[in-house]
C-alpha positions in Angstrom: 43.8 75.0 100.6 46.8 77.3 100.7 49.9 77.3 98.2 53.3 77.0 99.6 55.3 79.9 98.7 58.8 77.5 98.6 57.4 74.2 96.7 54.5 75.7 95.0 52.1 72.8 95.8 48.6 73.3 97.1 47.9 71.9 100.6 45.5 71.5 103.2 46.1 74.6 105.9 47.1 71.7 108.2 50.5 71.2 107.1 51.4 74.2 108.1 52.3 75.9 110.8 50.4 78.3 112.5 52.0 82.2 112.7 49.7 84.8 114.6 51.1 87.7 112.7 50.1 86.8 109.4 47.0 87.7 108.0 45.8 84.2 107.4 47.3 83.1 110.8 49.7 80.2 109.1 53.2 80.6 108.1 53.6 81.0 104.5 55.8 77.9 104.0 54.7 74.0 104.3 55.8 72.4 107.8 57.9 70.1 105.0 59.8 72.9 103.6 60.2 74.2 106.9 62.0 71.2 107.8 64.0 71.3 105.3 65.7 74.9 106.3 68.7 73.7 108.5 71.7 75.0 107.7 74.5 73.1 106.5 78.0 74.5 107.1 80.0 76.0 103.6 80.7 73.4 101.2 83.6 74.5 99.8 85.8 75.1 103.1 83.4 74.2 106.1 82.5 77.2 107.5 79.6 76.8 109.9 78.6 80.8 109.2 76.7 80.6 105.9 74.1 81.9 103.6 72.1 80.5 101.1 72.8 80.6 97.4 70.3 79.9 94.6 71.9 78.8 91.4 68.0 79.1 90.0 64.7 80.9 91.9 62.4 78.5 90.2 63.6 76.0 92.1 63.5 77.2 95.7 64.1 74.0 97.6 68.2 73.7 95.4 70.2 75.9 98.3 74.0 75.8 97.8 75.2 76.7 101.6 78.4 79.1 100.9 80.2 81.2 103.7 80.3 84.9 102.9 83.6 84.9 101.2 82.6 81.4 99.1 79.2 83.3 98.3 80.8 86.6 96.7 83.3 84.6 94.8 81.9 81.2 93.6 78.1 82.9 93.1 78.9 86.2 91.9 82.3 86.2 91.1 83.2 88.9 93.2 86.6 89.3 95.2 86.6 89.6 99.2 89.7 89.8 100.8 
């Protein structure tokens, strides 16, 4: 049994993938969540360079996909020119 560090549920060590350079030899995220890490291009002006924006860390798998500039502003209401 190992814990999924991205959904928090407890799972059998065969839903996940293995990862020799780990000390338990299995990468720390489910093969589900892992799936669910493709990128999706900015969703405010389409940008297909993004990063990932958590409105809240409790719930890992809620990713906004923002480009830099959409990130600083909309997320942390910085300006970028």
């Amino acid at each position: 049994m190992k814990i999924c560090f991205k959904c928090h549920e407890g799972k059998d060590e065969s839903e996940f993938y293995k990862h020799p350079q780990t000390g338990d030899r299995l990468l720390g995220k489910c093969k589900e969540c892992t799936k669910l890490d493709v990128k999706m291009p900015c969703e405010i002006c389409g940008d297909e360079k993004v990063q990932a924006h958590h409105d809240d860390y409790l719930k890992p798998l809620d990713v906004k996909w923002l480009c830099f500039k959409h990130h600083r502003q909309d997320a942390h209401n910085q300006i970028v020119t």
